[in-house]
C-alpha positions in Angstrom: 6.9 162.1 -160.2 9.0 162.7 -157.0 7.2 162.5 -153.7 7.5 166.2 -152.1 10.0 165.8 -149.1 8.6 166.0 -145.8 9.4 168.4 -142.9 10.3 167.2 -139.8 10.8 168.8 -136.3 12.4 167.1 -133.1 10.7 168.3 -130.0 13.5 167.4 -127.2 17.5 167.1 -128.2 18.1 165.0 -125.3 19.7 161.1 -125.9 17.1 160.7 -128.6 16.2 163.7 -130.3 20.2 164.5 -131.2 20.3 161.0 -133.1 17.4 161.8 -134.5 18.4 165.0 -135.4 21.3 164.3 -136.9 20.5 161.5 -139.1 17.9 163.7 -140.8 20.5 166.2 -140.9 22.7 164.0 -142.6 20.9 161.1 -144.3 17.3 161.5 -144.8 16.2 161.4 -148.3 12.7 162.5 -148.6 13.0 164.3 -145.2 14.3 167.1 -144.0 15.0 168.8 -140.7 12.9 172.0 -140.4 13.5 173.0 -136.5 14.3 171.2 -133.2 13.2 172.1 -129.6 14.8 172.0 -126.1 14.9 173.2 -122.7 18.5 174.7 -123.4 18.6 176.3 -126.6 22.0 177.6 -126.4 23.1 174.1 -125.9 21.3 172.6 -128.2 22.9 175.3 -131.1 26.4 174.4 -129.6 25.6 170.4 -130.3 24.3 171.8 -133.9 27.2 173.5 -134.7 28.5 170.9 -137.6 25.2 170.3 -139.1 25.2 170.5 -142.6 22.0 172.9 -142.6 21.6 175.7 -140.1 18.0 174.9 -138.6 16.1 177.3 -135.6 16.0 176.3 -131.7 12.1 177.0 -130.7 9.8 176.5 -127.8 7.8 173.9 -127.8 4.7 175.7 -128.2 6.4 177.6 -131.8 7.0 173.9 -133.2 4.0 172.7 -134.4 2.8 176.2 -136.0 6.7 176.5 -137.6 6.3 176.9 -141.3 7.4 174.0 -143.6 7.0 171.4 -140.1 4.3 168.4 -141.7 5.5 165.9 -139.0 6.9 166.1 -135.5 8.7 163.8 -133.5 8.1 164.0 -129.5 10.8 162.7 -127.6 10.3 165.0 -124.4 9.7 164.3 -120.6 6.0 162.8 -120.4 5.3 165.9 -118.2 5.0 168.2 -121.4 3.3 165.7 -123.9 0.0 166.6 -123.6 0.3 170.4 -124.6 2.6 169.4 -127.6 0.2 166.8 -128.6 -2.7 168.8 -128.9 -0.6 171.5 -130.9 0.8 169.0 -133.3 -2.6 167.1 -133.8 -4.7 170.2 -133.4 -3.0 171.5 -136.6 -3.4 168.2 -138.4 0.1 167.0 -138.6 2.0 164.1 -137.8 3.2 163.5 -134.1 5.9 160.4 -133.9 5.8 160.1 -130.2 8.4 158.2 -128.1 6.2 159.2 -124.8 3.9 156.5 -125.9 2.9 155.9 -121.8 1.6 159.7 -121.9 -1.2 158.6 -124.3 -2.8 156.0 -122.8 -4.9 158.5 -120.4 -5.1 161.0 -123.1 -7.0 158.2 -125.9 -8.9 161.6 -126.7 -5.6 162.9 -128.6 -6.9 159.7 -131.3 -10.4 161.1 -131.9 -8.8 164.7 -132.2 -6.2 163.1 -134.5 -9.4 161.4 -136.5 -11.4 164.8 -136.4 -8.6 167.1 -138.1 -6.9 164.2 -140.3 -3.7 164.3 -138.4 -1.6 161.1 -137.2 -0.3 159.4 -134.4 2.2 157.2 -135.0 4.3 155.1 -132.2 7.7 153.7 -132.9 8.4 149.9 -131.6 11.4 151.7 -129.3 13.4 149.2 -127.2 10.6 146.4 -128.0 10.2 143.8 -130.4 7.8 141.7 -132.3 5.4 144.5 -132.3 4.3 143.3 -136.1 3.7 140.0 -134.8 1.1 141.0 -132.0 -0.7 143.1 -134.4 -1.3 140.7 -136.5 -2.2 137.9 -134.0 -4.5 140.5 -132.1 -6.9 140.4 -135.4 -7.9 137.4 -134.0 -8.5 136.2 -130.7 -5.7 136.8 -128.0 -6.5 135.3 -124.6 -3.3 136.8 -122.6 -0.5 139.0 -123.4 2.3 140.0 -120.8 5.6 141.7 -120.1 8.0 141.3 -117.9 10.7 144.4 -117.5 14.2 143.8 -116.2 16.5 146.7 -115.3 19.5 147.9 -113.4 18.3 149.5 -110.2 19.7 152.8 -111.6 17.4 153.0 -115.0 14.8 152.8 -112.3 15.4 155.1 -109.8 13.0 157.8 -108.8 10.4 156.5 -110.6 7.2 157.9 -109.2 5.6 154.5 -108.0 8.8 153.6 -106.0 8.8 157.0 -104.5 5.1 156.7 -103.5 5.3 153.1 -101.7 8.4 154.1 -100.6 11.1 151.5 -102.3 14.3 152.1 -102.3 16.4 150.2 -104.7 20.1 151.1 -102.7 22.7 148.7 -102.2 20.1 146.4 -103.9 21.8 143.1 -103.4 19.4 140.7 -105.3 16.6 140.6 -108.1 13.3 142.7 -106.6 9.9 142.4 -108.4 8.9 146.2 -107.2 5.5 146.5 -109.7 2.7 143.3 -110.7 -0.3 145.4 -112.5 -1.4 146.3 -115.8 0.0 148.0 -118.7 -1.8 150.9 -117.5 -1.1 151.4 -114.0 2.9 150.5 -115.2 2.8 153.7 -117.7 1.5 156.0 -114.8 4.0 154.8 -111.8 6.8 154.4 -114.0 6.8 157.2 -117.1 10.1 157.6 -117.6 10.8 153.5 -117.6 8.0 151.7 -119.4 6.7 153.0 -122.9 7.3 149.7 -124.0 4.5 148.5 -121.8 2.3 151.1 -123.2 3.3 150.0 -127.0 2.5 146.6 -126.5 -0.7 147.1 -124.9 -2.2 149.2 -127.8 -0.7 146.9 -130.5 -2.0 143.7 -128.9 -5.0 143.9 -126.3 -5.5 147.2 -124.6 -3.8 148.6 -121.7 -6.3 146.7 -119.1 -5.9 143.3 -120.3 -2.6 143.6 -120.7 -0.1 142.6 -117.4 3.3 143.9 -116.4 5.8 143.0 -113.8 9.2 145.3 -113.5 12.2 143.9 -111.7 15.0 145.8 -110.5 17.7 143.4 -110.9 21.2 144.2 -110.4 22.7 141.2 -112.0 21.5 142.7 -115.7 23.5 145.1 -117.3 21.1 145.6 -120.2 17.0 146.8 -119.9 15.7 143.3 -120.9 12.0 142.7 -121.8 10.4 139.6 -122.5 7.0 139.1 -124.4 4.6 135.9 -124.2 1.5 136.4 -126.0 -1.0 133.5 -125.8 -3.5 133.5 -129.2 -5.7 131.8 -131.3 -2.8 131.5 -134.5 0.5 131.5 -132.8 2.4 131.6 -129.3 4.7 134.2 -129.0 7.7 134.2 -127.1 10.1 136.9 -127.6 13.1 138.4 -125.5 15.2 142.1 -126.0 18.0 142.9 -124.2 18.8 146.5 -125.0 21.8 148.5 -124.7 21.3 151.6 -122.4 22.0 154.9 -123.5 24.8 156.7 -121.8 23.1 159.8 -122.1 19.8 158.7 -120.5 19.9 154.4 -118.7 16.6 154.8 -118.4 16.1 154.2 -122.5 17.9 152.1 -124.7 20.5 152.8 -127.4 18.0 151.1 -129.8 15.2 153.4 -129.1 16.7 156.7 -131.5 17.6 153.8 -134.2 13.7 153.0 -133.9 12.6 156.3 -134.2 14.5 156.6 -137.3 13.6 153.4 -139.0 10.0 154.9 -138.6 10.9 158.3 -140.3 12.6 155.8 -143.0 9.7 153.8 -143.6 7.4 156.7 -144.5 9.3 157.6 -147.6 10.7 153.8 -148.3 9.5 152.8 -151.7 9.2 149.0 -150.3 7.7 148.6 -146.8 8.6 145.3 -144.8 6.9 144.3 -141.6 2.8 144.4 -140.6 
């Protein structure tokens, strides 16, 4: 018997959401594209206008209540996760969620997920080894910790920077401008550090685990490195990730991420923790 095909929407048709978008347009067996949202609707019908299937531009608050949407993948400014998160999860339905630094003061969103049988499910992104850490982190883990890397620009106006006042022009040389937790990284630095945010809740918590971000104008790629201290293994592991034209602050990887987690839900054989 074939599996009924799932309906997706994309919430945001920025650098991610368009890839997204048009793969499922295009490729997704099992899936299909049921609406998108975006801050520019007009625009976002323009970039639609060779899509194989004519699909509706919506708010974000229409989304989750669309007919035929069962899943919905977030890939908006941090600013507007909550409200879509509670829609999407408040309705019992799937939310894929690239804002992954967005949840970690909002841990509620789980036990609301639990209490009306919805899902959260996060996407490894621009990180790597994310398998590995699970499975390590079913035994004991004594220290996990990232270390960021990025051109000065896939940094700039981040929050924390604009609060201490750092300014990252005519940077010259490497700068360590953040040493803290998983935690503290995801609120100073929304728009720069989900992968922070993913590791923490895949390995030790957002507490335990530590962060340091460098803006470093000799990389040209965001590069993250992983070293994860456990009973069964030592991990180290390095990514250096393509930024997006569209967007430096994310990677070119991140949409291909997002995809290969739509993919697994339909895949027939699943590979990977």
């Amino acid at each position: 018997m074939q599996a009924a095909t799932i309906g997706v929407a994309v919430a945001g048709f920025g650098a991610i959401g368009e890839k997204v978008a048009r793969w499922l347009d295009s490729d997704a067996a099992g899936l299909q594209l049921i609406a998108v949202a975006a801050r520019d609707g007009a625009k976002a019908q323009a970039k639609m206008a060779d899509f194989r299937r004519a699909v509706p531009v919506l708010s974000l608050e229409e989304l989750a209540a669309h007919p035929g949407v069962d899943l919905v993948v977030e890939c908006t400014p941090a600013a507007v996760f909550e409200g879509l998160a509670r829609d999407v999860l408040g309705k019992g339905k799937t939310l894929v969620t690239v804002s992954v630094g967005a949840l970690l003061p909002r841990m509620d969103l789980i036990d609301l997920a639990r209490r009306t049988g919805a899902k959260i499910v996060v996407p490894t992104g621009a990180l790597l080894g994310l398998d590995a850490v699970r499975a390590v982190a079913q035994g004991k883990v004594e220290r996990v910790s990232l270390v960021t890397r990025k051109p000065p620009g896939g940094l700039a106006g981040a929050p924390y920077l604009l609060r201490h006042g750092i300014s990252l022009d005519g940077l010259g040389r490497p700068l360590k401008v953040f040493d803290g937790t998983a935690r503290e990284g995801a609120e100073g630095f929304p728009a720069n550090v989900n992968v922070a945010a993913a590791l923490s809740l895949a390995g030790i918590g957002p507490d335990a685990t530590t962060l340091e971000i460098w803006a470093d104008p000799g990389v040209t790629r965001n590069t993250h490195t992983i070293l994860v201290e456990a009973d069964s293994a030592r991990l180290t592991m390095t990514i250096e990730n393509v930024p997006s034209p569209e967007n430096p602050r994310t990677g070119l990887i991140t949409p291909l991420s997002v995809i290969a987690t739509l993919r697994r839900l339909v895949d027939p054989l699943q590979v990977g923790t």
